[in-house]
C-alpha positions as CSV (number, residue, x, y, z in Angstrom):
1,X,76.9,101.1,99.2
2,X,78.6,98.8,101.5
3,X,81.8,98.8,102.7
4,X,84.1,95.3,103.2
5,X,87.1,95.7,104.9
6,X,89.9,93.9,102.9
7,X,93.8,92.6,104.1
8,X,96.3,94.3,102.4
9,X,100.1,92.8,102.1
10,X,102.8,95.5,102.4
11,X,106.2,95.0,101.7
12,X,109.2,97.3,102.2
13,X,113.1,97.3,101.3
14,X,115.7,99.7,102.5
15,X,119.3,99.8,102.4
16,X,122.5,102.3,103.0
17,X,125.7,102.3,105.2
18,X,127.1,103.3,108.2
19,X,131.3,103.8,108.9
20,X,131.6,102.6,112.4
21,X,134.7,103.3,114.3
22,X,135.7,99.7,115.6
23,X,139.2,97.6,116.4
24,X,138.4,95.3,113.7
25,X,136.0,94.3,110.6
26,X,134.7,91.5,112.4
27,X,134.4,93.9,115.7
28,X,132.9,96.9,113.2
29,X,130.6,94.0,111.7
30,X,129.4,92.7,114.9
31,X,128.9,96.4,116.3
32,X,126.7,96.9,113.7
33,X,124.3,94.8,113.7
34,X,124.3,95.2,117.5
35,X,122.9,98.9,116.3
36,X,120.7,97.3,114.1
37,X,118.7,95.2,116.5
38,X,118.9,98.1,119.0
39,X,117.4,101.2,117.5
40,X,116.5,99.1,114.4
41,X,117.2,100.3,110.2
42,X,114.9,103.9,110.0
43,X,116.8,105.4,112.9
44,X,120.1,104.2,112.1
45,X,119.5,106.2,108.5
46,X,117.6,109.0,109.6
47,X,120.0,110.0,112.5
48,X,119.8,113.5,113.0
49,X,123.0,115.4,115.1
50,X,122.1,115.0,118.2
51,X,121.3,111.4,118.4
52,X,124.5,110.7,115.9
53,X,126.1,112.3,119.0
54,X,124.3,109.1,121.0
55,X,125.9,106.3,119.0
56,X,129.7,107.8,119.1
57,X,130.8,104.6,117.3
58,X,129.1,106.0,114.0
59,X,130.6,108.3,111.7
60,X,128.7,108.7,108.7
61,X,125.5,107.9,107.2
62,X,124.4,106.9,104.0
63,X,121.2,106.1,103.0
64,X,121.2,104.1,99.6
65,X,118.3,102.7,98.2
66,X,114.4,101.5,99.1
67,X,112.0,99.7,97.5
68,X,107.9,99.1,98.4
69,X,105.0,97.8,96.8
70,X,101.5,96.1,97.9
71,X,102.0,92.4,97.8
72,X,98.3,90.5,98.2
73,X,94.8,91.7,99.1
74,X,92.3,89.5,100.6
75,X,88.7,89.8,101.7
76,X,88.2,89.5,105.8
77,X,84.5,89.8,106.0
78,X,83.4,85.6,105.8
Protein backbone atom coordinates (compact mmCIF):
# COMPACT_ATOMS: atom_id res chain seq x y z
CA UNK A 1 0.00 0.00 0.00
CA UNK A 2 1.11 3.39 -0.44
CA UNK A 3 1.46 5.98 1.77
CA UNK A 4 0.52 10.05 0.84
CA UNK A 5 1.49 12.37 3.16
CA UNK A 6 -1.58 14.74 3.87
CA UNK A 7 -1.67 18.61 5.65
CA UNK A 8 -3.43 18.62 8.57
CA UNK A 9 -5.04 22.03 10.19
CA UNK A 10 -4.78 22.20 13.97
CA UNK A 11 -6.33 24.59 16.01
CA UNK A 12 -6.11 25.30 19.72
CA UNK A 13 -7.93 27.66 22.41
CA UNK A 14 -6.78 28.27 26.01
CA UNK A 15 -7.74 30.55 28.54
CA UNK A 16 -7.32 31.30 32.55
CA UNK A 17 -6.06 34.28 34.73
CA UNK A 18 -3.32 35.59 36.40
CA UNK A 19 -3.57 38.33 39.68
CA UNK A 20 -0.74 40.53 39.04
CA UNK A 21 0.50 42.90 41.64
CA UNK A 22 0.57 46.28 39.76
CA UNK A 23 -0.06 50.34 40.63
CA UNK A 24 -2.89 50.36 38.46
CA UNK A 25 -5.54 48.28 36.18
CA UNK A 26 -4.23 49.88 33.18
CA UNK A 27 -0.46 49.22 34.63
CA UNK A 28 -1.70 45.41 35.83
CA UNK A 29 -3.26 45.26 32.16
CA UNK A 30 -0.22 46.32 30.35
CA UNK A 31 2.06 44.12 32.68
CA UNK A 32 0.36 41.41 31.44
CA UNK A 33 0.37 41.14 28.38
CA UNK A 34 4.06 42.20 28.57
CA UNK A 35 4.21 38.45 30.32
CA UNK A 36 2.23 37.21 27.63
CA UNK A 37 4.53 38.08 24.69
CA UNK A 38 7.52 37.18 26.87
CA UNK A 39 7.25 33.68 28.13
CA UNK A 40 3.99 33.28 26.05
CA UNK A 41 0.17 31.51 27.35
CA UNK A 42 1.44 27.63 28.39
CA UNK A 43 4.05 28.92 30.74
CA UNK A 44 2.24 31.68 32.19
CA UNK A 45 -0.49 28.70 33.26
CA UNK A 46 1.74 25.93 33.91
CA UNK A 47 4.07 27.88 36.28
CA UNK A 48 5.48 25.66 38.65
CA UNK A 49 7.10 27.39 42.24
CA UNK A 50 10.15 28.10 41.35
CA UNK A 51 9.59 29.95 38.09
CA UNK A 52 6.32 31.68 39.93
CA UNK A 53 9.21 32.84 42.09
CA UNK A 54 10.79 34.37 38.57
CA UNK A 55 7.78 36.62 37.71
CA UNK A 56 7.33 38.20 41.41
CA UNK A 57 4.56 40.42 39.88
CA UNK A 58 2.25 37.19 39.67
CA UNK A 59 0.34 35.91 42.46
CA UNK A 60 -1.92 33.34 41.41
CA UNK A 61 -2.83 31.19 38.61
CA UNK A 62 -5.79 29.98 37.20
CA UNK A 63 -6.14 27.98 34.38
CA UNK A 64 -9.78 28.16 32.95
CA UNK A 65 -10.74 26.57 29.88
CA UNK A 66 -9.21 25.01 26.39
CA UNK A 67 -10.61 23.99 23.43
CA UNK A 68 -8.87 21.90 20.14
CA UNK A 69 -9.95 20.31 17.15
CA UNK A 70 -8.53 19.44 13.52
CA UNK A 71 -9.67 22.15 11.21
CA UNK A 72 -8.81 21.02 7.31
CA UNK A 73 -6.86 18.13 5.63
CA UNK A 74 -5.37 18.44 2.38
CA UNK A 75 -3.34 16.17 0.05
CA UNK A 76 0.53 17.45 -0.50
CA UNK A 77 1.72 14.78 -2.87
CA UNK A 78 0.75 16.67 -6.64
Amino acid sequence: MNKRIYRVGIWEESGGYVDIEAESMDKAEEDAGELLLEHGFDDLMYLNGKKLQTISRIKYVKYTHGSSEVISVENVNQ
